[in-house]
C-alpha positions in Angstrom: -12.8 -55.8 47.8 -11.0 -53.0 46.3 -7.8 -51.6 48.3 -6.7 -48.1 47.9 -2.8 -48.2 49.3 -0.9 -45.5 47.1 2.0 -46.4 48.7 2.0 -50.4 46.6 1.6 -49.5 43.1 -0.3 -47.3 40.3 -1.9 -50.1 37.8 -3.0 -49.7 34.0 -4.2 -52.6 32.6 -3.1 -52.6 28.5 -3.7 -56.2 28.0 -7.1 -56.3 28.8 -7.6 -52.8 26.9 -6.6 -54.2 23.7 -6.7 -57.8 23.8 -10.0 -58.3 26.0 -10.6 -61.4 23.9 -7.1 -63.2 24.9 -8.2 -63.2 28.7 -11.0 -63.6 31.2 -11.8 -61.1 33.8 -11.4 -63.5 37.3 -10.9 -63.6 40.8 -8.3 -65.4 43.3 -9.8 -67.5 45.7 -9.7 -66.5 49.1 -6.9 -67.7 51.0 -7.6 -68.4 54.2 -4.7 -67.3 56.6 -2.6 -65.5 54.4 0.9 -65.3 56.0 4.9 -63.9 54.3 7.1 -66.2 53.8 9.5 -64.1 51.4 9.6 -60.8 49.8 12.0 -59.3 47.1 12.8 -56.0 48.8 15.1 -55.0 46.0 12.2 -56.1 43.5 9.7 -53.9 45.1 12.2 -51.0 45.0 13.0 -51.4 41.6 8.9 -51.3 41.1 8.5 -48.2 43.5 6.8 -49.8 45.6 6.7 -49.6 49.5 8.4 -52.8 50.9 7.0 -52.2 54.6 3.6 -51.7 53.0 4.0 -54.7 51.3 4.6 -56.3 54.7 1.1 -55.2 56.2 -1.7 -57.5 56.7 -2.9 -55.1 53.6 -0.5 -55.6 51.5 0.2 -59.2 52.4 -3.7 -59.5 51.0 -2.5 -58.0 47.8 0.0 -60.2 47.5 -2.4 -63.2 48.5 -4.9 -62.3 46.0 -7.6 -61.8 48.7 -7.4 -58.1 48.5 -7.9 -56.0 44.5 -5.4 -52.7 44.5 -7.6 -50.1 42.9 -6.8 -49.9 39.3 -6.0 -53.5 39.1 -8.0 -55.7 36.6 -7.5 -59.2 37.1 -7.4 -61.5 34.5 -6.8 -65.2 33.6 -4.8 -65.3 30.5 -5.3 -67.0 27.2 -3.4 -69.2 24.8 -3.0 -72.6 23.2 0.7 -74.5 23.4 2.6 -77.3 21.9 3.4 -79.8 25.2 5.9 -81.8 24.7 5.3 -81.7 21.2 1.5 -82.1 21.3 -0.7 -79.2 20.4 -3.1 -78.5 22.8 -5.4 -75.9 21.6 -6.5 -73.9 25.1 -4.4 -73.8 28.1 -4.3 -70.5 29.6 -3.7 -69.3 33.1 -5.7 -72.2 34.9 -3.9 -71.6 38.1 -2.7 -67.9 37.8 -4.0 -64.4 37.3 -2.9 -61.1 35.5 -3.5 -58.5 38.2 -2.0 -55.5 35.8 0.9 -53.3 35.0 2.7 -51.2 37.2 5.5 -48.8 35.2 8.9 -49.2 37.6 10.8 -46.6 38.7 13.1 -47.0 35.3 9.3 -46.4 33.6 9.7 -49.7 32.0 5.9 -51.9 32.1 6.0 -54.6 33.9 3.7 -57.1 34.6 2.1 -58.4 37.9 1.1 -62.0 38.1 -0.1 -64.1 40.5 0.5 -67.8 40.4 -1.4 -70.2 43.0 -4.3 -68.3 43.3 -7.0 -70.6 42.3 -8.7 -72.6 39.7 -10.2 -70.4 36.3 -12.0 -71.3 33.5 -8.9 -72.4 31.9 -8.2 -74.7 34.6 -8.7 -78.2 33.3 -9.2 -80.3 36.0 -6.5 -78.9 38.3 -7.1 -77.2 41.9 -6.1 -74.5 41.1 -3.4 -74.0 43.9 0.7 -74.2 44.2 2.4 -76.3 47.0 5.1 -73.5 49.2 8.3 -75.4 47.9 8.1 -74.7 44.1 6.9 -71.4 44.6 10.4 -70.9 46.6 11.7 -72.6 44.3 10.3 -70.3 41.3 12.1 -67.2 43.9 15.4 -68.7 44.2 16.2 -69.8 40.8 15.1 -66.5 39.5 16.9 -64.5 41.4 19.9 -66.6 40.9 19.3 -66.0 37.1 18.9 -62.6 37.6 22.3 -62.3 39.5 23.6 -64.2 36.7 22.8 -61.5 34.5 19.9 -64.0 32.5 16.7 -62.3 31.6 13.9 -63.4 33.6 11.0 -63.3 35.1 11.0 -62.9 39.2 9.3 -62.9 42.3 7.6 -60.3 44.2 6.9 -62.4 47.0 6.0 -66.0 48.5 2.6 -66.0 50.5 1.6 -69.0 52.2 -1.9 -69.3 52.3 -2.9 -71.1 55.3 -4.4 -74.0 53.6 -3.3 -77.7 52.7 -2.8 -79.0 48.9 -2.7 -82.4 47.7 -0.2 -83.6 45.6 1.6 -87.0 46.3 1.6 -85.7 49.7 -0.2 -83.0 51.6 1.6 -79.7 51.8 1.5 -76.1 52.9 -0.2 -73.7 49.9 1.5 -70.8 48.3 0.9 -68.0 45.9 3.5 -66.3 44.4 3.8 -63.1 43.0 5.4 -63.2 39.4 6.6 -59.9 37.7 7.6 -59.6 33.9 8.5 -57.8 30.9 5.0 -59.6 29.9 3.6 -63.0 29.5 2.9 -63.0 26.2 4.0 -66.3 25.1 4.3 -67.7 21.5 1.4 -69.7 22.8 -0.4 -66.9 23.1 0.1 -66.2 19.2 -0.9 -69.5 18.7 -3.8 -68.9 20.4 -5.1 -66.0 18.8 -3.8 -67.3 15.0 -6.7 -70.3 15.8 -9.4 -68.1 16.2 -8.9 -67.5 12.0 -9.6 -63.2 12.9 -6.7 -61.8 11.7 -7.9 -58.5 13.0 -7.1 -59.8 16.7 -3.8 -61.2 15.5 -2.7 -58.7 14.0 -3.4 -56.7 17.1 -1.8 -58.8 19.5 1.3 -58.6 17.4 1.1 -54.4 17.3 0.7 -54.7 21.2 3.4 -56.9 21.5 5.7 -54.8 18.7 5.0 -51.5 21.2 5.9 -53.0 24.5 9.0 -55.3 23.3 10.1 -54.4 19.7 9.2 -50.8 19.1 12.1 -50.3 16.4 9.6 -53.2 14.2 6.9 -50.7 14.0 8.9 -48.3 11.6 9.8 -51.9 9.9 8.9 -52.2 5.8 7.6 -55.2 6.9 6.7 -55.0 11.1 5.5 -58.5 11.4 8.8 -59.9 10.0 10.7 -57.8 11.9 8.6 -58.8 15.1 9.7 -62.1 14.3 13.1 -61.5 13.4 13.5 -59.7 16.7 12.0 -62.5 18.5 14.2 -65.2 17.3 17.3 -63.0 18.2 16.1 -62.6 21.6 15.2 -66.0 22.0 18.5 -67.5 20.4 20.5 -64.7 22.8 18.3 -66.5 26.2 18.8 -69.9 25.2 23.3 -69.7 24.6 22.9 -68.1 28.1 21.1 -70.7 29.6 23.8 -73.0 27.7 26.9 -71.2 29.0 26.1 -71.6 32.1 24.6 -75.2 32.4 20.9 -74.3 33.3 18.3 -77.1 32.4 14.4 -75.2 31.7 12.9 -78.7 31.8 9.6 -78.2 30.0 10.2 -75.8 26.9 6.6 -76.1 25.8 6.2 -73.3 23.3 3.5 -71.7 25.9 6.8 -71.1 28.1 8.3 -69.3 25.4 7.9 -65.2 26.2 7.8 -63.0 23.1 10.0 -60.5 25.7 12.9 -62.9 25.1 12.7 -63.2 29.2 13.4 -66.9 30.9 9.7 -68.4 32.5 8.4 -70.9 34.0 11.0 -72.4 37.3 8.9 -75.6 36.9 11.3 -78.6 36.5 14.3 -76.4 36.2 17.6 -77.2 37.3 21.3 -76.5 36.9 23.8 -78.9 35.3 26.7 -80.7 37.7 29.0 -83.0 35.8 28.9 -81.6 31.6 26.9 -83.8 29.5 24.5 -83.3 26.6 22.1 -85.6 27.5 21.1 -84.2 31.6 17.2 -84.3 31.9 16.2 -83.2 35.9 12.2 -83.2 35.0 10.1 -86.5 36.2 8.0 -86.2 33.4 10.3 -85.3 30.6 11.1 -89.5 30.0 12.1 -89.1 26.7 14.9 -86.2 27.0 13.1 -84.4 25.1 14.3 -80.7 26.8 17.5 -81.9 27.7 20.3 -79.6 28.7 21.8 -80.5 24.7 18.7 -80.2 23.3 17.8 -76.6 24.3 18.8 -75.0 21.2 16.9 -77.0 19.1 13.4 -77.3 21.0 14.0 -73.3 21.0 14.2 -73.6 16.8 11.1 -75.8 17.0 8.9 -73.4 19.2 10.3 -70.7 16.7 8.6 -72.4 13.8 5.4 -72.8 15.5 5.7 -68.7 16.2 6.7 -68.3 12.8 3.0 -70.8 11.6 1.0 -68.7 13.9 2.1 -65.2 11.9 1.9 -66.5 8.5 -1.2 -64.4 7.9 0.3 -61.1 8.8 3.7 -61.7 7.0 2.2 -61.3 3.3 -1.0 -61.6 0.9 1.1 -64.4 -0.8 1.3 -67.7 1.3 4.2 -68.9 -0.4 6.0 -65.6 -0.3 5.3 -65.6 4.0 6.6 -69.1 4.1 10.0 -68.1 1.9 10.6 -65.3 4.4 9.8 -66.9 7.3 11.5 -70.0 6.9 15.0 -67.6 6.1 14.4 -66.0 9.5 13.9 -69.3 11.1 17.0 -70.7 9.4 19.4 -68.0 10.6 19.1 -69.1 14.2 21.2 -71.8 14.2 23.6 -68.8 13.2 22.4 -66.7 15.3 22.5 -69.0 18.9 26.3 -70.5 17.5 27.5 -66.5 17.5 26.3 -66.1 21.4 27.3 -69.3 22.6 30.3 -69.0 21.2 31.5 -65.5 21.9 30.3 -66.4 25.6 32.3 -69.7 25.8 35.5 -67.4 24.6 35.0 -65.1 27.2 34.7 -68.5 29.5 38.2 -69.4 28.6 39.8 -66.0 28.0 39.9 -66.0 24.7 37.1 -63.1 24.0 39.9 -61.0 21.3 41.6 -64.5 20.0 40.7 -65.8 16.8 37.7 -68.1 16.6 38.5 -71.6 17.3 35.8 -73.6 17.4 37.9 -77.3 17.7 39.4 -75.7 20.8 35.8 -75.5 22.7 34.6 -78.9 21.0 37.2 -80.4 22.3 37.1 -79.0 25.9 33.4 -80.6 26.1 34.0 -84.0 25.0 37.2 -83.8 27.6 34.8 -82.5 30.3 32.0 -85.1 29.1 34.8 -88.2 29.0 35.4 -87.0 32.5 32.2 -86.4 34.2 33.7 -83.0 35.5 31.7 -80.5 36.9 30.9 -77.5 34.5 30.8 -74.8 36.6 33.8 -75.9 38.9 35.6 -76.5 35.9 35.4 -72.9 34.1 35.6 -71.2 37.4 38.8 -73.0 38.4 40.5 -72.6 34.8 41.1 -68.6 35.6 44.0 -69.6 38.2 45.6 -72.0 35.2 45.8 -68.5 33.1 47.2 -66.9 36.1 49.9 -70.2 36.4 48.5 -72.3 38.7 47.0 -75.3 36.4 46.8 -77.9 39.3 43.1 -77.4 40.0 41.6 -77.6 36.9 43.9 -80.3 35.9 42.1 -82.2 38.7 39.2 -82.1 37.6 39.7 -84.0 34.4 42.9 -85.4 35.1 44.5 -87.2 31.7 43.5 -85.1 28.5 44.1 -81.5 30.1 47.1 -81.1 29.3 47.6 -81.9 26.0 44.3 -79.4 25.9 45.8 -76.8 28.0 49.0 -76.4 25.9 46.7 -75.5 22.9 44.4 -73.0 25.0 47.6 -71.3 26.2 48.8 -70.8 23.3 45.9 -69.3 22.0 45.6 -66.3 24.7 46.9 -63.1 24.7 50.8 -62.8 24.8 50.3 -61.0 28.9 47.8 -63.4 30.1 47.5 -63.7 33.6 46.0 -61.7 36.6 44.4 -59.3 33.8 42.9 -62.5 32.3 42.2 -64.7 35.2 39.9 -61.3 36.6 37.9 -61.4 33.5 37.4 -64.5 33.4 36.2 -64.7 37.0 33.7 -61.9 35.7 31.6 -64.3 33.2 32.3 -67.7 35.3 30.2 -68.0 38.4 31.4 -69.6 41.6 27.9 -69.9 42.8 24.9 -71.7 40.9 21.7 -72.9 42.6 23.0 -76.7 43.3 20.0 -78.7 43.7 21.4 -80.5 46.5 21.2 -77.1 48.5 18.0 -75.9 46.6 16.7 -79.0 48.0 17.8 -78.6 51.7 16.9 -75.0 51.6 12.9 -75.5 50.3 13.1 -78.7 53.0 13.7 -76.4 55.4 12.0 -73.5 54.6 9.0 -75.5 54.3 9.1 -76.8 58.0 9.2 -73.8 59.0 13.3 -72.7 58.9 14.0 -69.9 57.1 18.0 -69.8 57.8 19.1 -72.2 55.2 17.2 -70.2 52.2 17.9 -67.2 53.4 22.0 -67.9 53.2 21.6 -69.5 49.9 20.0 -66.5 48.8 22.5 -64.5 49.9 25.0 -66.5 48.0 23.7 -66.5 44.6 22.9 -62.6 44.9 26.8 -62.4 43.9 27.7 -65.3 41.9 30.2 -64.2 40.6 32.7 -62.9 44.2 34.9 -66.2 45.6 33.5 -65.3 49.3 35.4 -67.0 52.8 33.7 -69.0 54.7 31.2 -70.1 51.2 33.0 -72.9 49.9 30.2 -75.6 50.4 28.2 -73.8 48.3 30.6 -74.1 45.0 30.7 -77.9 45.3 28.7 -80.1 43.5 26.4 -82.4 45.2 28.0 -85.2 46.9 27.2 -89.2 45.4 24.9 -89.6 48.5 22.7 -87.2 47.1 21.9 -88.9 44.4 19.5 -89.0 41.4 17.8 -85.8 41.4 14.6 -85.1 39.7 12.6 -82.0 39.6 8.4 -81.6 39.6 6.2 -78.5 38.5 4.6 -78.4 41.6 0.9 -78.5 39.7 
């Protein structure tokens, strides 16, 4: 049915206008008794939309998918993807829907999605549905992102639907409502690139040039510079992720945005103790997206982006694969220059000189010692303000002998001035799984309390709060292994 409630949002739909052939026109399944479990209030400001119409049993059917806002178009998306390594030529949105565009109040396009609502064409054997914990999840570890100052995709709002799902248990449904920049992905270039029309390629790469990279357009070469742009964006994201211990857990190139915008809270988790090699995902067994690995999966799924726009980047193959492969190259440069100007600002250093031995060996000291990475970095601000005792602590033999080199290194004044800055780029506050876990628990029997503190927490990661201290500790050994699902 078709809802007319000017007070939710004003849609245009520019995918479907000029990329009908990347999508299918589709419908969410009903859900049966749609109920609220969460709503971004600050979200729907930011999209000018209405937050107590959102809380209707009106808008609640928007939200669910069992009510079309007039103007909206929904869609299930198209495109291909490498998983875990393996090409797999259509995925698409099996389980998810493009509903439209709403301009926020900044008149930046965003996209509305919905995720949960239903098996499409593209849904290969799945139901089609999402269990009520991960799509919490999907809310909480955006917004802690967001807070973080990492772009990202967020959530709208968590509607249960009133039904059961199977997965290795029953649980309660969900649909969530996803906004973002877009969700073109680069598997969603790879998509198009295997139809062999370069006509819709090249059109899905002027679309995506005019909503993300508009300086490309007055480019010699727009394609390149479309990919250039990209590869920046992406090698930006990813020393974020890296600076402040974040895990994606399934960097499959068809949860790589061409917006340069973290997606996907699948099997997502953030690092305790520092080391390389930390995999949270039960079906990553090979370690393949390890926290370590990151930058280098990210160089990978740049590559296949950069084979999926070979036939825009020249009339000469070999010339397109020259240029290309210089682009792709210069991230390694590129991601080292973020990471490392970020871990400077981690330890104070941001106008020292660059030394790199200095940070290399802080790692292997924290990795030697199993310490916690963000307890660590957080705590190091009171050694520049004299008061070494806690971070020595934490790693115990070794800091010392690190410590004298670090202090020698910043500024002549350091202290308070230093200390504060630091506290500005090291949060207090992550998403620790062992609270995540506690909160969805709850939230899923039917307490709100726990996720509603923890969300209040991570909204300012960044302010040492009374009263807040469990939630800057790491998990404690009961807790133990922890592993983290997609929820499909």
């Amino acid at each position: 049915m078709s809802l007319a409630l000017g007070s939710l949002f004003t849609f245009d739909n520019s995918y479907l206008r000029d990329l009908g052939e990347l999508c299918v026109p589709w419908d969410a399944a009903p859900a049966p008794e749609p109920a609220l479990v969460a709503l971004n209030e600050e979200l729907a400001a930011e999209l000018g939309a209405d937050a107590e119409a959102l809380r209707t049993p009106e808008g609640v059917a928007v939200l669910a998918g069992n009510a079309k806002p007039e103007g909206a178009a929904s869609v299930a998306m198209a495109y291909a993807g490498h998983q875990f390594g393996g090409y797999v030529p259509r995925l698409g949105d099996g389980r998810a829907l493009l509903l439209g565009e709403v301009l926020d109040t900044r008149g930046q396009r965003r996209d509305l999605h919905l995720k949960g609502s239903g098996r499409t064409p593209f849904a290969r054997g799945g139901d089609g549905k999402a269990p009520l914990g991960p799509m919490l999840r999907e809310y909480v570890i955006g917004e802690a992102m967001h807070a973080l100052g990492i772009p990202t995709t967020r959530a709208l709002a968590v509607v249960g639907t009133g039904e059961q799902v199977a997965r290795d248990r029953m649980e309660p449904g969900a649909v969530l409502t996803r906004v973002a920049a877009s969700h073109i992905r680069v598997g969603t270039f790879q998509f198009a690139a295997a139809t062999r029309d370069t006509g819709l390629l090249r059109r899905l790469a002027d679309h995506a040039i005019a909503r993300h990279h508009p300086a490309a357009a007055e480019a010699d070469n727009p394609y390149l510079t479309l990919y250039t742009s990209v590869v920046e964006a992406q090698a930006e994201l990813i020393a974020r992720w890296m600076l402040v211990g974040f895990v994606h857990g399934v960097m499959n190139t068809d949860n790589m945005t061409i917006s340069g915008e973290t997606i996907d809270y699948g099997p997502c988790a953030f690092m305790d103790a520092y080391d390389p090699a930390t995999v949270f995902s039960s079906i990553d067994h090979g370690g393949r997206y390890a926290y370590g690995n990151q930058p280098g999966v990210a160089q990978w799924n740049l590559a296949r982006f950069a084979e999926a726009l070979l036939p825009l980047l020249g009339e000469d193959s070999d010339a397109a694969i020259t240029v290309a492969t210089e682009v792709l190259l210069s991230f390694a440069d590129r991601y080292d220059r973020h990471w490392r100007a970020g871990m400077h600002a981690k330890l104070g250093l941001a106008d020292a000189p660059e030394d790199t031995s200095l940070v290399d060996d802080l790692l292997t000291l924290l990795q030697e010692r199993k310490a916690d990475f963000t307890s660590f970095f957080r705590v190091l601000s009171r050694a520049a303000a004299g008061d070494p005792e806690p971070a020595r602590a934490l790693v115990g033999e070794g800091f010392d002998a690190w410590s004298e080199r670090w202090r020698a290194a910043l500024p002549a004044r350091a202290g308070t001035e230093v200390a504060t800055a630091m506290d500005r780029v090291n949060p207090v506050y992550v998403p620790r799984n062992h609270l995540v876990d506690e909160a969805l628990t709850a939230a899923v029997a039917g307490d709100r309390a726990p996720l509603d503190r923890l969300l209040a927490v991570l909204a300012r990661p960044f302010e040492e709060r009374p009263g807040l201290e469990a939630y800057a500790l790491p998990a404690p050994p009961s807790f133990g292994s922890f592993r983290t699902f997609c929820g499909t």
